[in-house]
C-alpha positions as CSV (number, residue, x, y, z in Angstrom):
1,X,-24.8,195.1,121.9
2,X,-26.3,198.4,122.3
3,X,-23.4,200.4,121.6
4,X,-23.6,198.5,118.4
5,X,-27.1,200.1,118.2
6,X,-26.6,203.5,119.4
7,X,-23.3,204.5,117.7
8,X,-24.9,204.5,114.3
9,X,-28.0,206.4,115.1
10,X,-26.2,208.9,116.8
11,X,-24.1,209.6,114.0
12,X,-27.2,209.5,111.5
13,X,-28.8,212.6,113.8
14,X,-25.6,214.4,114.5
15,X,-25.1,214.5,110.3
16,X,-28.9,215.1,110.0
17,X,-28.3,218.5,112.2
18,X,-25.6,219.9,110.4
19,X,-26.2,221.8,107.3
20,X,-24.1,219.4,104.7
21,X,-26.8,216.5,106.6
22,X,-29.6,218.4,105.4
23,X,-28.2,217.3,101.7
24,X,-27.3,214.3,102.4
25,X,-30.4,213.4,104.8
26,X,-32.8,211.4,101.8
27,X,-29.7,209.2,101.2
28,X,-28.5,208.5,105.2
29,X,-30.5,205.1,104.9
30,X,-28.9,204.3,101.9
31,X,-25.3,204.7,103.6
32,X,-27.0,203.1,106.5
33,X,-27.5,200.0,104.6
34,X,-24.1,200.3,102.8
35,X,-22.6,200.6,106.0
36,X,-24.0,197.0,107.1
37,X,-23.3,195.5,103.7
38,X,-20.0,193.4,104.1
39,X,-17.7,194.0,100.8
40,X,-18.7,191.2,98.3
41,X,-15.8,189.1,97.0
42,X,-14.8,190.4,93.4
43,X,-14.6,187.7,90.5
44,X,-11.1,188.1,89.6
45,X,-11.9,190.1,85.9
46,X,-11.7,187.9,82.9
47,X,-9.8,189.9,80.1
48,X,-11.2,191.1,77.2
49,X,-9.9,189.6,74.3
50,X,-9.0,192.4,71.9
51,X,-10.9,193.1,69.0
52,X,-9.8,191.3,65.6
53,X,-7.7,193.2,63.5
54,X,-8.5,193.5,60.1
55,X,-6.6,192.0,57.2
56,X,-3.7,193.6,56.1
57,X,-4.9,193.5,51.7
58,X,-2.5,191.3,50.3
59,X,-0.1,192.6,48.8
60,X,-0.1,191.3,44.6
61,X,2.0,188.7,43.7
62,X,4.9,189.7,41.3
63,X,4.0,188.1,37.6
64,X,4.9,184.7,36.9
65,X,6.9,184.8,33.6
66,X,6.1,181.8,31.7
67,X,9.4,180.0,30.4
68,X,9.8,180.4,26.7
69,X,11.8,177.9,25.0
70,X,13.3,179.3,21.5
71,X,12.0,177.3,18.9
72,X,14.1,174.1,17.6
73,X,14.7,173.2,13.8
74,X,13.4,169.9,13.3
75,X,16.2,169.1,11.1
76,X,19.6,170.1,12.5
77,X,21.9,172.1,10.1
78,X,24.8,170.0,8.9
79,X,27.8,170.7,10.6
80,X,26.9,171.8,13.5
81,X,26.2,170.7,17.0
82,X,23.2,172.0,19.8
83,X,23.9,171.7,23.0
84,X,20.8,170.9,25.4
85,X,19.3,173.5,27.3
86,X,18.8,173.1,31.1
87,X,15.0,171.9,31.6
88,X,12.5,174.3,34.0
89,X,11.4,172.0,36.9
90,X,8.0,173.5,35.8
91,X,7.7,172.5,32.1
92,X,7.6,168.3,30.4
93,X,8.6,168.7,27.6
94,X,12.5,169.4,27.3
95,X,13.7,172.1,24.6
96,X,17.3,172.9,23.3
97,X,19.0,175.8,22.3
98,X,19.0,176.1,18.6
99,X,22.9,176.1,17.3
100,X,24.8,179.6,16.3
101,X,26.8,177.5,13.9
102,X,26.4,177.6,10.7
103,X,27.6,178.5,7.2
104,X,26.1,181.5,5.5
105,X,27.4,180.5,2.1
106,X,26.8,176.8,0.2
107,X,29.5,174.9,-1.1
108,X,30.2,175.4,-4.7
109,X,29.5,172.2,-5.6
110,X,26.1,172.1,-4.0
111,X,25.5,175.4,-5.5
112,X,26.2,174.7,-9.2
113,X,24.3,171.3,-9.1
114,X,20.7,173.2,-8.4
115,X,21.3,176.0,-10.6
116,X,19.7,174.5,-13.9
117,X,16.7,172.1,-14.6
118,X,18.4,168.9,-15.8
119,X,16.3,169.0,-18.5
120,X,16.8,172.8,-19.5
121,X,20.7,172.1,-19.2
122,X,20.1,168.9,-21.8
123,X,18.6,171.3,-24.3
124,X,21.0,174.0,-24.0
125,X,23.5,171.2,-24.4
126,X,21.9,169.9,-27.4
127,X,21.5,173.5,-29.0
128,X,25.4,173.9,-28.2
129,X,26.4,170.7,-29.9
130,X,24.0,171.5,-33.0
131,X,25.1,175.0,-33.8
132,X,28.8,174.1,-33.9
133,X,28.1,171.7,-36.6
134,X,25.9,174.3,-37.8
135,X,28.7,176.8,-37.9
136,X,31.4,174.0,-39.2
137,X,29.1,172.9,-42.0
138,X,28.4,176.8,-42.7
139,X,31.9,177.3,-43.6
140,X,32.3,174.2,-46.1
141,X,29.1,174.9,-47.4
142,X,30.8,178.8,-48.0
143,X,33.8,177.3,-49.9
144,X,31.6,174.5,-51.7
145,X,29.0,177.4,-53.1
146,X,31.8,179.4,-54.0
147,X,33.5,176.9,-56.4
148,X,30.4,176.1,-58.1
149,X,30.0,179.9,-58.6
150,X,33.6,179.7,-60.1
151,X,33.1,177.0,-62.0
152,X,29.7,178.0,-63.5
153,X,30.9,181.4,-64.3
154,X,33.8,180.0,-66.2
155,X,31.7,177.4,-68.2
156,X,29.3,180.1,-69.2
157,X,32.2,181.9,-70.4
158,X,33.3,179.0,-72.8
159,X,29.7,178.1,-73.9
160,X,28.4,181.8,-74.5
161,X,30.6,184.4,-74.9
162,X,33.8,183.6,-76.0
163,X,32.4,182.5,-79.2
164,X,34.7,179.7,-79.2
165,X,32.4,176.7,-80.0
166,X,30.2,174.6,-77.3
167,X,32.9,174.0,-74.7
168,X,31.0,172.4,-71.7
169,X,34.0,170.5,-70.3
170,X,33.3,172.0,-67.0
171,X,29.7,171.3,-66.8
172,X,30.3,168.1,-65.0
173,X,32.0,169.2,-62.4
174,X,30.2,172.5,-61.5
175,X,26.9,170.7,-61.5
176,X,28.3,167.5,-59.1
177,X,30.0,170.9,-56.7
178,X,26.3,172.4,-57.0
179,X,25.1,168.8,-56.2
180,X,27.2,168.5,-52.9
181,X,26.8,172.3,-51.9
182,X,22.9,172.0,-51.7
183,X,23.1,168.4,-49.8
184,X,25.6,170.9,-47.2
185,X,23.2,174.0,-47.7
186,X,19.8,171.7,-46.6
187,X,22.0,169.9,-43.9
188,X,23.3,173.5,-42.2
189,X,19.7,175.3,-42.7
190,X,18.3,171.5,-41.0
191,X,20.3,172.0,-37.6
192,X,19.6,176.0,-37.4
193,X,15.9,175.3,-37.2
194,X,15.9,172.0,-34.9
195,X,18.4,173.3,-32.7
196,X,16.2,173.8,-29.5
197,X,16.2,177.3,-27.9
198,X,14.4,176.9,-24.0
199,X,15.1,180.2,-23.4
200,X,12.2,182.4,-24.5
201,X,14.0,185.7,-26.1
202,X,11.8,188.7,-27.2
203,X,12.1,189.7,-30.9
204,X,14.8,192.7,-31.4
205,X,17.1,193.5,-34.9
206,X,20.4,191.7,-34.0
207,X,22.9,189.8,-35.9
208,X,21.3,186.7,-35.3
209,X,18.1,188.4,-37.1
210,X,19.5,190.1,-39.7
211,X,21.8,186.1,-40.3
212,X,18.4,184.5,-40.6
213,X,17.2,187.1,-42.9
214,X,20.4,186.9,-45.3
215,X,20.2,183.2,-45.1
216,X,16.7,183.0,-45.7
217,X,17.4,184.4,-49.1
218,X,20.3,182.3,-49.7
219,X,17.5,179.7,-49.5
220,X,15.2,181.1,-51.4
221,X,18.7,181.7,-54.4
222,X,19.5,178.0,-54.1
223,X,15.8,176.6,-55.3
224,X,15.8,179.3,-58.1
225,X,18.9,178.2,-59.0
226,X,18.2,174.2,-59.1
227,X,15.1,175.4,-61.5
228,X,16.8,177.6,-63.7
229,X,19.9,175.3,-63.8
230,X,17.3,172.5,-64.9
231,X,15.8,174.8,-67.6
232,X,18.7,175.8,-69.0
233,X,19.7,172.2,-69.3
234,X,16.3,170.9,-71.3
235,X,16.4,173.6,-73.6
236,X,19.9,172.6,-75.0
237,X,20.6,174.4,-78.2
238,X,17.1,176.5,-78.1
239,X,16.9,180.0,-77.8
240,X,16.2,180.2,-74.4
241,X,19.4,178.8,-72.9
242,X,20.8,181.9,-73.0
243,X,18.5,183.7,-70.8
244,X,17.9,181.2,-68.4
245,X,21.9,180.6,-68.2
246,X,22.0,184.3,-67.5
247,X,19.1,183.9,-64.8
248,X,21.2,181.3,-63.4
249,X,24.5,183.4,-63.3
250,X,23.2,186.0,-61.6
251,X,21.0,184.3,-58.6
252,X,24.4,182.6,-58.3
253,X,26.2,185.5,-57.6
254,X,23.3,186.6,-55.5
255,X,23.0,183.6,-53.7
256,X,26.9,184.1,-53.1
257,X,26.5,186.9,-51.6
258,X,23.3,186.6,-49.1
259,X,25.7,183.5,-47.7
260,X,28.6,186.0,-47.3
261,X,26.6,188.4,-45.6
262,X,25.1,185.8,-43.3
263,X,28.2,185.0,-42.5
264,X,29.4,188.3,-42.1
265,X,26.9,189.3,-39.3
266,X,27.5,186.3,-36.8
267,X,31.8,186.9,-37.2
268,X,31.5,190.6,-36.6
């Protein structure tokens, strides 16, 4: 027990006296006393849990492209046959391809039947059908005006200037040719103007102007004619026959000729 005791003090003097005890000589006690303490028992360490790493910044997401269908014709083209396009898991409603087959050009028949209005096409019809009987009836009206030019030339021959007596032996029959020639005249003239024209044309100096011009004064030749061919009839025997007989010959002739020239113009 007392070498317990003495063994520390003597080594607290002998480190007092020497010169590295005199530094060390305000902290002897203090190593004293660590010198008694017994080692404490260390708590095994609990480890540190690192620190949290930050978030990595998410990376963007690559766009979403949205499906688009092509459109669909409602009515599907005649003749040909779509085929069903695979439906998105993601989209209701299903949707179809539309068809790549198809005619670029319409059937003749189909093409010709919507070309004209039904109702512009019965005119045009109509106008057809007139102006053929227009253009027959022309002709006989042509020849019937010529005989009765004939024929009144010749009986104004006999009655004034052959001086061989008051020969009206033809009178008869050039007045029932002039009587049939007008009823063809009126009839021809009737279906030029009543034959409908739907197609608006602007005004221009062609042969069908200058044919309604020359007829025109055919028309007006005829109704002198019928008057002065009337005149000349009451005043039998008077004076005046003889002028209006020579009135009458020569619208006649004039007449005549504004038919021919009508005439003329639509042939060539």
């Amino acid at each position: 027990m007392m070498t317990r005791v003495i063994s520390p003090l003597l080594a607290v003097m002998l480190l007092a006296a020497s010169p590295a005890g005199a530094a060390l000589a305000p902290d002897a006690p203090v190593m004293v006393a660590a010198a008694k303490r017994k080692p404490a028992k260390r708590k095994p360490a609990t480890p540190v849990p690192p620190p949290p790493q930050e978030a990595a910044p998410a990376t963007p997401a690559a766009p979403v492209t949205p499906d688009v269908t092509p459109p669909v014709s409602a009515t599907p083209e005649s003749g040909s046959t779509g085929s069903a396009a695979p439906q998105d898991s993601g989209s209701s409603t299903p949707s179809s391809e539309p068809s790549l087959d198809f005619d670029l050009l319409t059937p003749e028949s189909e093409a010709s039947a919507g070309l004209l209005d039904p109702n512009l096409q019965k005119d045009l019809e109509t106008r057809r059908t007139m102006l053929k009987l227009h253009q027959g009836l022309g002709l006989a009206m042509a020849g019937g005006l010529t005989a009765a030019t004939v024929l009144g030339q010749i009986q104004f021959s006999r009655s004034f200037t052959d001086g061989g007596g008051d020969n009206r032996s033809l009178l008869a029959w050039h007045r029932g040719v002039v009587i049939g020639t007008s009823l063809l005249f009126a009839t021809v003239g009737t279906l030029g103007i009543l034959a409908p024209d739907p197609v608006e044309r602007p005004f221009q100096w062609d042969t069908v102007t200058f044919h309604k011009i020359f007829m025109s004064l055919a028309t007006a030749g005829m109704i002198a004619q019928a008057v002065l061919g009337i005149l000349a009839t009451h005043s039998y025997g008077e004076i005046t026959e003889p002028k209006y007989a020579t009135a009458h010959q020569v619208v006649g002739y004039a007449t005549l000729g504004c038919v021919a020239a009508g005439i003329v113009t639509l042939t060539f």
